[in-house]
C-alpha positions as CSV (number, residue, x, y, z in Angstrom):
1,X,110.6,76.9,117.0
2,X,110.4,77.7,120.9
3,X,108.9,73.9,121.6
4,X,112.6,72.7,119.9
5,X,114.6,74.5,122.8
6,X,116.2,72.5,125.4
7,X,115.5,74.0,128.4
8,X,116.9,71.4,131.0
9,X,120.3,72.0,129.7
10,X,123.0,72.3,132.8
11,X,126.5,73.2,132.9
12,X,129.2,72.3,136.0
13,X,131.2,75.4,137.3
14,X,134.2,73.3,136.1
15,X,132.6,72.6,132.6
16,X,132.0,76.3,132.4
17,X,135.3,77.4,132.9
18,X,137.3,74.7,131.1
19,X,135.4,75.6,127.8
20,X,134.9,79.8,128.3
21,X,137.8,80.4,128.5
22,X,139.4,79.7,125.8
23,X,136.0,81.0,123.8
24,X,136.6,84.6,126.0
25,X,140.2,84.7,124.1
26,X,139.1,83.4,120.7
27,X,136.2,86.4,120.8
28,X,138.5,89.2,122.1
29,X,141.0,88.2,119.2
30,X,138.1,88.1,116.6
31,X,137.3,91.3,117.1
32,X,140.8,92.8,116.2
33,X,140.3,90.4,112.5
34,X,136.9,92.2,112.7
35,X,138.7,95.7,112.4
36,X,141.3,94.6,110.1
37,X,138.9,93.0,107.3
38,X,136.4,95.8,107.6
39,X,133.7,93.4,108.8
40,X,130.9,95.5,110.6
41,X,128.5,92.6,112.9
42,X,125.0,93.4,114.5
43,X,124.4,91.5,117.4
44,X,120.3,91.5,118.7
45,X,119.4,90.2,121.8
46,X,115.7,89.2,122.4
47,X,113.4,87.2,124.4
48,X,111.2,86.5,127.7
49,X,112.0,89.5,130.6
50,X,114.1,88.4,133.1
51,X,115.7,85.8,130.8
52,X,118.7,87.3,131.3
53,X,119.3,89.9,128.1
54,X,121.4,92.6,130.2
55,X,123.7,90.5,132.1
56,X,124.4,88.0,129.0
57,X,125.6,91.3,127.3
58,X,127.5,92.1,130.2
59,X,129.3,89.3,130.2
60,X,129.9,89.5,126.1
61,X,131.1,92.9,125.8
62,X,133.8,92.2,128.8
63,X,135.6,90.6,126.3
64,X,135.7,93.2,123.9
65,X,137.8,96.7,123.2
66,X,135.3,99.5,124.6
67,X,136.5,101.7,121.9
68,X,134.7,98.6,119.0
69,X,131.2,98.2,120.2
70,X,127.7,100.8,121.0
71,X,125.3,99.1,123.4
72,X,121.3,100.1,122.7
73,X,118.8,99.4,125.1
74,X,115.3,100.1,122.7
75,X,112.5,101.8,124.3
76,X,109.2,102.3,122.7
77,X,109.7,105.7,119.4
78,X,109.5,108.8,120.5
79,X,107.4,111.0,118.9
80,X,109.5,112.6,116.5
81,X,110.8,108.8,115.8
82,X,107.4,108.0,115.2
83,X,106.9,110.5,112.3
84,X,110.1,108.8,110.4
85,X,109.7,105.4,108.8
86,X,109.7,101.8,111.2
87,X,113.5,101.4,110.4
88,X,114.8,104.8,110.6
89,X,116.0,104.5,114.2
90,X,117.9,101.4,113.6
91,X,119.3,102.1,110.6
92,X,120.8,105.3,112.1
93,X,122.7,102.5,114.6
94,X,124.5,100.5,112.7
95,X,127.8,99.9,113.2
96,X,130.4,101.7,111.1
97,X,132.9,98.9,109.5
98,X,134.7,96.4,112.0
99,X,132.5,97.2,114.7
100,X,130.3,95.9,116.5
101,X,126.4,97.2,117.5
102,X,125.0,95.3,120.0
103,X,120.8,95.5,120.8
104,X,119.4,94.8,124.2
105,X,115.9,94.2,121.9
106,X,115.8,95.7,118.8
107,X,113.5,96.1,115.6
108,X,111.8,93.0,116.3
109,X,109.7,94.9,119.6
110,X,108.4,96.4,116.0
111,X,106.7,93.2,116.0
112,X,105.9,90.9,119.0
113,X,106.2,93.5,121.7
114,X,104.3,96.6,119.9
115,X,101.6,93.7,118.8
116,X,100.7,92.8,122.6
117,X,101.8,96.2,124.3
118,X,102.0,98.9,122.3
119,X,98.1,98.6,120.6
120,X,100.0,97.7,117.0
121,X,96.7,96.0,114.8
122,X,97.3,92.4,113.8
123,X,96.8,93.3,110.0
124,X,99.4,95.7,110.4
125,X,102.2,92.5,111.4
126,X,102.5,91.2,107.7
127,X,103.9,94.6,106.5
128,X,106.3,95.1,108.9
129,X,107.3,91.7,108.9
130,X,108.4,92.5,105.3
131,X,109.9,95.5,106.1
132,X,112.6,93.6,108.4
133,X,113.1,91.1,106.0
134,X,114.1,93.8,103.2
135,X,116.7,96.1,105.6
136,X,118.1,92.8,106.8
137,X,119.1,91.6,103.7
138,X,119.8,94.9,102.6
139,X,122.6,95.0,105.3
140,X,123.7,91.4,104.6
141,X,124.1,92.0,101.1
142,X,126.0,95.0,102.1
143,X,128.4,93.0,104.0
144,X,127.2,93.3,107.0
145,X,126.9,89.8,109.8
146,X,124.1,89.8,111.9
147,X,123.5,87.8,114.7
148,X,120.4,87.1,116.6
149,X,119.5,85.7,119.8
150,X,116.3,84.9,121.5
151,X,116.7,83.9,124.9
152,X,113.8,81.7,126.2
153,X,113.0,80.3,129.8
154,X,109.7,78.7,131.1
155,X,106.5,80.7,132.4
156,X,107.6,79.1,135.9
157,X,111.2,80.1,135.8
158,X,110.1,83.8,134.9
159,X,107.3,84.0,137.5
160,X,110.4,82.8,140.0
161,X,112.8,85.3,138.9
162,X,110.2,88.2,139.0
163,X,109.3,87.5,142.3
164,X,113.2,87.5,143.2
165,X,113.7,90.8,142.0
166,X,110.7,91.9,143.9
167,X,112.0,91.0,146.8
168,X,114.8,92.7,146.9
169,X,114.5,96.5,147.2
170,X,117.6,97.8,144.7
171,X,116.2,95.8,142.1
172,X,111.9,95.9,142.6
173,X,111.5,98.5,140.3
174,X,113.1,96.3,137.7
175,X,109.8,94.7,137.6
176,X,106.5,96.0,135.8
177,X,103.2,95.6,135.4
178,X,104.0,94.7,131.8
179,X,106.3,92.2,133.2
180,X,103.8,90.1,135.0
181,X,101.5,90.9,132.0
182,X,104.0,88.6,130.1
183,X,103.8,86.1,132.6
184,X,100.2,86.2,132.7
185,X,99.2,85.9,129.2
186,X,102.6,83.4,128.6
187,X,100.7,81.5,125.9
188,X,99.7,84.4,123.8
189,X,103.4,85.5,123.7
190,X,104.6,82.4,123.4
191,X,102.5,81.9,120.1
192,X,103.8,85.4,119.0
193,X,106.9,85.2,119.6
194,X,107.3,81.7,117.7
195,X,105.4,83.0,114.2
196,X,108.0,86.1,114.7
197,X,110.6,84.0,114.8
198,X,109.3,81.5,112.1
199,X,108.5,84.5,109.8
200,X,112.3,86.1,109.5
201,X,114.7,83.1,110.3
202,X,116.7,83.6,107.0
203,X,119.9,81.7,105.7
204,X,121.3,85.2,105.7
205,X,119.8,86.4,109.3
206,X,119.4,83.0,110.7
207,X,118.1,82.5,114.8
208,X,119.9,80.9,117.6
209,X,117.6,80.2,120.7
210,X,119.3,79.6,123.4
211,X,117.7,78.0,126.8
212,X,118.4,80.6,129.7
213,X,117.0,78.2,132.4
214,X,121.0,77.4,133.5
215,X,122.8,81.1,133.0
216,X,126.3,79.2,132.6
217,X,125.0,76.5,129.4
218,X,123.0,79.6,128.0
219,X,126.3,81.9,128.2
220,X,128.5,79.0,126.7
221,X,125.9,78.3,123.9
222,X,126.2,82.4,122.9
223,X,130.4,82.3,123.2
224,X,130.3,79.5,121.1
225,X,127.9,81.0,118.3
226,X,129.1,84.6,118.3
227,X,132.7,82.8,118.0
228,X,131.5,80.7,114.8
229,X,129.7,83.3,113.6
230,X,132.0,85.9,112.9
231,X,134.9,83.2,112.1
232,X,132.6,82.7,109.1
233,X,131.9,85.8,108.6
234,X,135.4,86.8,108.4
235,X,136.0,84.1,105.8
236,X,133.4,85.7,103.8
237,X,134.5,89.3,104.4
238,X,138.0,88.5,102.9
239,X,136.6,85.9,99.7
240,X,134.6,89.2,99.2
241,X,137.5,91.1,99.0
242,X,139.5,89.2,97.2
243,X,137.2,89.1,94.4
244,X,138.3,91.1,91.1
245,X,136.8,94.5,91.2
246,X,135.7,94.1,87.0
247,X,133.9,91.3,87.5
248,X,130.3,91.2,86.2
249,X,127.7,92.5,88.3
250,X,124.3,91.1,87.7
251,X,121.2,93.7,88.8
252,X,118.2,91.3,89.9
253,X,115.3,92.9,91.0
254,X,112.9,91.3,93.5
255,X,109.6,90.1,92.6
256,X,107.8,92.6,95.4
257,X,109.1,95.4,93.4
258,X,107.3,96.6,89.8
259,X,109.6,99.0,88.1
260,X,107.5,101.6,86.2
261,X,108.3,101.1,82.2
262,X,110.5,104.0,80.6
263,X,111.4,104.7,77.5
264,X,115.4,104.9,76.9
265,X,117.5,108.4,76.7
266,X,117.6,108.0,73.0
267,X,113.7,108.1,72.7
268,X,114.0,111.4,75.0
269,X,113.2,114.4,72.7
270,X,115.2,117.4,73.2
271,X,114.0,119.7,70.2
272,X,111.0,120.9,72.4
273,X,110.3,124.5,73.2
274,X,107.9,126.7,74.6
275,X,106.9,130.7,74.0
276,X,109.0,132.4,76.6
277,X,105.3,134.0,77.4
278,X,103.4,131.4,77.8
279,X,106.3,129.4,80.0
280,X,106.0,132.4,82.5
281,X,101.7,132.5,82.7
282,X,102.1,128.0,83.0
283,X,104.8,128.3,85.6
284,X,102.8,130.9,87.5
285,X,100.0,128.8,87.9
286,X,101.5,125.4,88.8
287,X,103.8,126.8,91.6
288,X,100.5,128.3,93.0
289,X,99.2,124.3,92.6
290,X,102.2,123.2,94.2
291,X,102.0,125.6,97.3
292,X,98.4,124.6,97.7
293,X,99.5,121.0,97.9
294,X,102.4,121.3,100.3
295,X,99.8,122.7,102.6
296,X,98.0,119.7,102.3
297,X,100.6,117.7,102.6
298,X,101.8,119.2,105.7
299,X,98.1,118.5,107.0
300,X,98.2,115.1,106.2
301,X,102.2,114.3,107.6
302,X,102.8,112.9,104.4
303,X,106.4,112.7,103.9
304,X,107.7,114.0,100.2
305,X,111.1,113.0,98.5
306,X,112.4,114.4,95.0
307,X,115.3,112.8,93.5
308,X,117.0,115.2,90.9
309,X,119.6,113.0,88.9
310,X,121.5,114.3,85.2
311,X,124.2,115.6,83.5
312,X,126.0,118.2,84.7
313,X,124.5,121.4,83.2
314,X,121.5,120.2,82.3
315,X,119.5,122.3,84.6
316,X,118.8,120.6,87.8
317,X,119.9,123.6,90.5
318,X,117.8,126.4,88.3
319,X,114.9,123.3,88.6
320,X,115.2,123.0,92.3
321,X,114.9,126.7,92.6
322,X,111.8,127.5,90.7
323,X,110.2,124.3,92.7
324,X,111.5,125.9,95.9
325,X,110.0,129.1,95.2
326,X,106.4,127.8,95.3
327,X,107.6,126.1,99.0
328,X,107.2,127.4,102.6
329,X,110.8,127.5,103.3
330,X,109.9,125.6,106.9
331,X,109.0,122.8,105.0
332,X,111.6,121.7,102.6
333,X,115.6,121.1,102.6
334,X,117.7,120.9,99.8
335,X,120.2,118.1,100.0
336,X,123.2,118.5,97.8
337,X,124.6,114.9,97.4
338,X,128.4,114.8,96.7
339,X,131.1,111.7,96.7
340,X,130.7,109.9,100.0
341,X,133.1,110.9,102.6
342,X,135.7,108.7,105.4
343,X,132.4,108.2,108.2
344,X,129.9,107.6,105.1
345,X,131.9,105.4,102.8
346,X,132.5,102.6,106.0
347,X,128.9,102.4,106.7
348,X,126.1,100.8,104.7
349,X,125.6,102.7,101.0
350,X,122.3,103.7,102.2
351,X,123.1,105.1,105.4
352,X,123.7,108.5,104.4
353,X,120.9,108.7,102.9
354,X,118.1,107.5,105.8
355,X,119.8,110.0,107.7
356,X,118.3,112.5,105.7
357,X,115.2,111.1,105.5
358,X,112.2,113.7,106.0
């Protein structure tokens, strides 16, 4: 995909400002129609360093009410992050409903960056590829607009511009050893980067490279896209709205994913009984199992979640507590789930619940 970019493209001071402008106002008033059909839109920035990531954002979010947008610059996981699923981080940043989040990188360092930086295996790729793929087509279907940009110069324009930043002492530090790793080794990230992008441009979460050789075409080329973009997603927002709330919903489920057969509720038996004696002497014993195995699991850092659903009486508190008895109290958290409120109900369905992830 890289090879496809055009990276002679120039743009005239007066071709610049004859065309931005009027992009600049379209944007600023797209973000009040953002706000007013609920449309929330995730904006990712990645490419080469030095390509110009932070001062393209600059430029974007000048046209934009402060009090609509979150910046986030990722870094490598913490450790705590590193104990909660790939995703957890960014799920935990999207933006609520029309509002923007806007990523200077984002979960694709998951991929290219932690594959020639951060000592991520090869055979390890493939998975999280997938796992991308699923959250962002969770959030598209969702509602959600995402909009991603890779911003691509030449191994000699990068060398140039490190060696520009070098030079000047406020802005030396800027460059790293990593940085001129990247130069270095071009090739190998080049080839990365391009099965990255290959690998997850949807129809739903499509790319837009953009040549950053000439700052001016590569900042008209991202006005013009973010403007499209979200006009369409707009139209989208509202169809989606407008559509009648009975209407049929079909359930698919994807092909990756084997549901486990169960029989129906009216093949459950509910005649059964046990001897209230030998319910005490059974329960004795497997809460003795089942404190045994949270040590173990605690060795092992496996993460454990129990989903209690059913009717209302039917038993599921005086459940919990009997599991919750056999549990070092350190290493559990009841989560009561109730009707989602104001904050909840204008993010993502799910987001509530990574939040509470273990």
């Amino acid at each position: 995909m890289l090879e496809r970019v055009n990276l002679k493209k120039m743009v005239t001071k007066e071709e610049y400002k004859a065309q931005a402008d009027g992009l600049k106002e379209r944007l600023s008033a797209l973000q009040q129609e953002m706000k007013q059909c609920k449309l929330p839109v995730i904006v990712l920035f990645e490419g080469w360093g030095a390509a110009g990531k932070g001062s393209m954002i600059s430029s974007v979010i000048l046209n934009l009410d402060p009090r609509g947008f979150k910046v986030y610059s990722t870094i490598p996981a913490t450790e705590e992050e590193k104990r909660k699923p790939l995703l957890w981080r960014y799920w935990n940043k999207i933006p609520s409903q029309g509002e923007f989040s806007i990523f200077d990188r984002s979960w694709y360092q998951e991929i290219g960056i932690a594959q020639m930086e951060w000592g991520v295996k090869k055979q390890e790729i493939p998975k999280r590829l997938e796992s991308i793929k699923t959250f962002e087509r969770q959030l598209t279907d969702d509602g959600y607009l995402i909009i991603k940009f890779f911003l691509h110069i030449s191994q000699k324009e990068q060398k140039k511009r490190f060696e520009e930043l070098e030079d000047v002492k406020a802005t030396n530090w800027r460059v790293t050893q990593k940085d001129w790793k990247q130069n270095k080794h071009y090739e190998e990230y080049f080839e990365v980067f391009d099965q990255m992008l290959e690998a997850t441009d949807k129809e739903y979460a499509p790319w837009h490279l953009i040549g950053c050789q000439d700052r001016r075409s590569a900042l008209l080329d991202i006005y013009s896209i973010l403007v499209d973009q979200i006009q369409q997603g707009i139209q989208r927002r509202k169809a989606r709205m407008e559509q009648p709330a009975d209407e049929e919903a079909k359930i698919t489920v994807s092909p990756e994913f084997n549901l486990v057969e169960m029989p129906s509720l009216s093949q459950v038996r509910l005649d059964q009984k046990i001897p209230e004696e030998e319910y005490r002497r059974t329960l004795k014993e497997v809460q003795k199992k089942l404190s045994k195995l949270h040590n173990r699991l605690y060795q092992e850092k496996i993460p454990v979640i129990i989903c209690y659903e059913g009717w209302d009486a039917a038993g599921k508190g005086g459940n919990i507590k009997r599991v919750a008895a056999a549990l070092d109290p350190r290493g559990y958290e009841v989560l009561p789930i109730a009707a989602p409120d104001k904050t909840e109900l204008s993010h993502h369905y799910l987001w509530r619940f990574w939040n509470r992830l273990p």
